[in-house]
C-alpha positions as a printed Julia matrix, in Angstrom:
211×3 Matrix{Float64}:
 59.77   96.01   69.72
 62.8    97.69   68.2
 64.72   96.48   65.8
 67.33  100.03   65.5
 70.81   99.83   66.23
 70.54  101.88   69.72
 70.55  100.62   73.11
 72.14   97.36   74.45
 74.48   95.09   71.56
 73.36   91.76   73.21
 70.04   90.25   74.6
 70.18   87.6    77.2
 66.87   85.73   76.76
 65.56   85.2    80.24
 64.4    87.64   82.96
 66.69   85.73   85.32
 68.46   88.43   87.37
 70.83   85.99   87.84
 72.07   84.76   84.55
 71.87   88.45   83.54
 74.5    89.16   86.22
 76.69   86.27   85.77
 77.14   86.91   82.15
 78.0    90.33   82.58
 80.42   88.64   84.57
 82.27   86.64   82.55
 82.05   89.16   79.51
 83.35   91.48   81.74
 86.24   89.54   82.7
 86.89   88.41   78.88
 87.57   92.42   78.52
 84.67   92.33   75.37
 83.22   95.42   76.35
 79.83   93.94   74.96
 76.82   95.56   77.13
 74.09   92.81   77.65
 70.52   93.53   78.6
 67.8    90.92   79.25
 63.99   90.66   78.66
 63.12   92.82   81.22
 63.36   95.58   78.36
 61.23   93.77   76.36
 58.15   93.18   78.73
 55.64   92.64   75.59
 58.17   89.41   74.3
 55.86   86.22   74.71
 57.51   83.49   76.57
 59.05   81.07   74.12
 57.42   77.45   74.54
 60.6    74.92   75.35
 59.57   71.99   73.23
 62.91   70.86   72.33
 64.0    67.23   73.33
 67.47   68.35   74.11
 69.01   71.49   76.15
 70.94   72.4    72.5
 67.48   72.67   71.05
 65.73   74.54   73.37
 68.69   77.35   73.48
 68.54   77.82   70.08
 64.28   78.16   70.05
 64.52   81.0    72.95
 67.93   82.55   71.48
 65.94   82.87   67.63
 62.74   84.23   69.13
 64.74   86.97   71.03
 66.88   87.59   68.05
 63.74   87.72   65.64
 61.52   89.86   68.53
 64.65   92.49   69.47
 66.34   92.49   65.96
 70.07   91.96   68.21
 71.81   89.43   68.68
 70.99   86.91   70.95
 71.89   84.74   73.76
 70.29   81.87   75.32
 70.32   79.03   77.74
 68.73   76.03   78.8
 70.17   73.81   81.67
 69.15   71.19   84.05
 69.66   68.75   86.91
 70.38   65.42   85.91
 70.0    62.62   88.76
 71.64   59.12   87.99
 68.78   57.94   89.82
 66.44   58.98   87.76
 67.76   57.78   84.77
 69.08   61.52   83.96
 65.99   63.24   84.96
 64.68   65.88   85.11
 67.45   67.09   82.84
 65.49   69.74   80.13
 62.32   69.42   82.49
 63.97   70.77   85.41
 62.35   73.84   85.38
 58.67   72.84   85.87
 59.38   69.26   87.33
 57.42   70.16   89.75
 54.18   70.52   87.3
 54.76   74.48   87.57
 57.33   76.2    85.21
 59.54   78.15   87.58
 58.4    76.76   90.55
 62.4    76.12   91.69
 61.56   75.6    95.5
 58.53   73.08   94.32
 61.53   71.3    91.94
 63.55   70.91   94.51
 61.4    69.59   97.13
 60.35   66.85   94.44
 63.82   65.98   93.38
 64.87   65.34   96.9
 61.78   63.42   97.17
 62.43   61.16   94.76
 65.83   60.17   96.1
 64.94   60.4    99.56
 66.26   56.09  100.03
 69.02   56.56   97.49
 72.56   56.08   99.6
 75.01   58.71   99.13
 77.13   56.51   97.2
 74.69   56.44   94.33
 73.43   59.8    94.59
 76.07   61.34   91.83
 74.12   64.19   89.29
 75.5    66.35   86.97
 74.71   69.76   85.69
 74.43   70.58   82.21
 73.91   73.57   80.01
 73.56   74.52   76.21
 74.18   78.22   75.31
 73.26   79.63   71.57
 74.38   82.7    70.17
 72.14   83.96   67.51
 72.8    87.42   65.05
 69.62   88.45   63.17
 70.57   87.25   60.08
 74.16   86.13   60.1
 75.32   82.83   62.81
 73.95   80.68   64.5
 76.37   78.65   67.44
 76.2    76.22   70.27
 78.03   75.34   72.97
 77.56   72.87   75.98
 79.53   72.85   79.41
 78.59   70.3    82.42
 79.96   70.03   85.91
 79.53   66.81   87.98
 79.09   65.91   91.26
 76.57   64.4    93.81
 73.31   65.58   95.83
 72.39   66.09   99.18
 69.85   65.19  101.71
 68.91   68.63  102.55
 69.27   72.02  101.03
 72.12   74.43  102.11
 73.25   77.99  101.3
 71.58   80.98  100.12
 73.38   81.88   96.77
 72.64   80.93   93.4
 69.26   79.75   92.17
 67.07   76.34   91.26
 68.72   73.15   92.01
 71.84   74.99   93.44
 71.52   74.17   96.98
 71.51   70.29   96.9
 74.26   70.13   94.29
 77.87   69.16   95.68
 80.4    69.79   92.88
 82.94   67.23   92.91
 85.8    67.78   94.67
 84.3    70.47   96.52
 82.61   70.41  100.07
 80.15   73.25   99.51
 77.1    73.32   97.38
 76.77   75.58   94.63
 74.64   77.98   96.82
 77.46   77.9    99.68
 79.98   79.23   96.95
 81.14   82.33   96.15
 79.7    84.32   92.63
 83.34   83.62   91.55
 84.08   80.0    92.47
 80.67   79.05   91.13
 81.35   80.74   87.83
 84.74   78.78   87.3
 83.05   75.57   87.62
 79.57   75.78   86.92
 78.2    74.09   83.82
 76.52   77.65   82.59
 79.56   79.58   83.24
 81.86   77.03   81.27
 79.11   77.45   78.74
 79.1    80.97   78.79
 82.34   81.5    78.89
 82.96   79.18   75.48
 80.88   81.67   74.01
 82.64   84.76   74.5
 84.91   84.77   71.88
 81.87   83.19   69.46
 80.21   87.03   70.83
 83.45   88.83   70.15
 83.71   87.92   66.4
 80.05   88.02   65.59
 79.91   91.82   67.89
 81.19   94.81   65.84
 83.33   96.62   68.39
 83.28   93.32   70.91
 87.25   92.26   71.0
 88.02   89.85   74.17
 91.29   91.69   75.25
């Protein structure tokens, strides 16, 4: 582990190539000039057990373990499907609904499952996402972003990740997988997450100014 001031200013607590890429993103776009890495460069970090009862509590758990294990500061996430039908589930078991953590095609299959005789009218869901900022000894912040809209009957799309392709924004004809990097960004419960964070990141950086 290294706890030195060399190498990356920020760690992004998942090995997501994903949300790596889509918060260089939206730091890039803020102008911050903040260089993010992810766990990847810490292949020894043990996974952090999500035990929190909300998405805010779980963020903070993984963003505090990073920040403890890398000695930077920290980022992390937690988000999740939430069906109507299901009384708001999976919400912060959405990653191992399924009965395997990570298993996204197994989650989706399930989910889908579930609401197989639920009409379209009463299919509505909604993303949400907590995202915690954490500097070895100094702040500690969260913020929350969530983006509505309604599921489908079948997947579609190849972009994005997990619950992505059966997830119809509202207002919008396309699932989340059908979108663009940049149109799912602007609406996506992470990247409105994310991108309340930035200027959290750019006063608690040295040297990470949004322009």
């Amino acid at each position: 582990m290294s706890g030195q001031a060399v190498g990356p200013r920020l760690v992004l607590a998942t090995r997501n190539p994903g949300k790596l890429a889509e918060l260089r993103r939206i730091l890039h776009d803020a102008g911050t000039g903040v260089e993010v890495c992810d766990l990847d460069q810490y292949p020894q970090m043990p996974e952090v057990a999500e035990t929190g009862a909300t998405f805010a509590d779980n963020a903070l758990l993984k963003a505090r373990a990073v920040a403890e294990y890398t000695g930077l500061p920290a980022v992390a996430d937690d988000s999740g499907l939430c069906v109507d039908a299901l009384n708001g589930m999976p919400g912060v078991l959405s990653a191992r609904w399924s009965g395997v953590h990570g298993d996204e095609e197994g989650g989706l299959a399930l989910v889908l499952a579930q609401i197989t005789d639920v009409p379209a009218g009463r299919r509505g869901a909604h993303f949400a996402c907590a995202a915690a900022l954490v500097v070895p000894g100094g702040t500690e912040h969260v913020v929350e972003g969530a983006v509505y809209g309604c599921l489908t009957h079948a997947p579609r799309g190849e972009n994005g990740f997990g619950y992505d392709p059966i997830f119809v924004p509202a207002g919008s004809e396309l699932t989340t997988a059908e979108m663009s990097a940049p149109a799912k960004d602007a609406i996506s419960h992470r990247g409105k997450a994310l991108r309340a964070l930035v200027p959290l990141i750019a006063d608690a950086l040295p040297g990470g100014s949004a322009a």
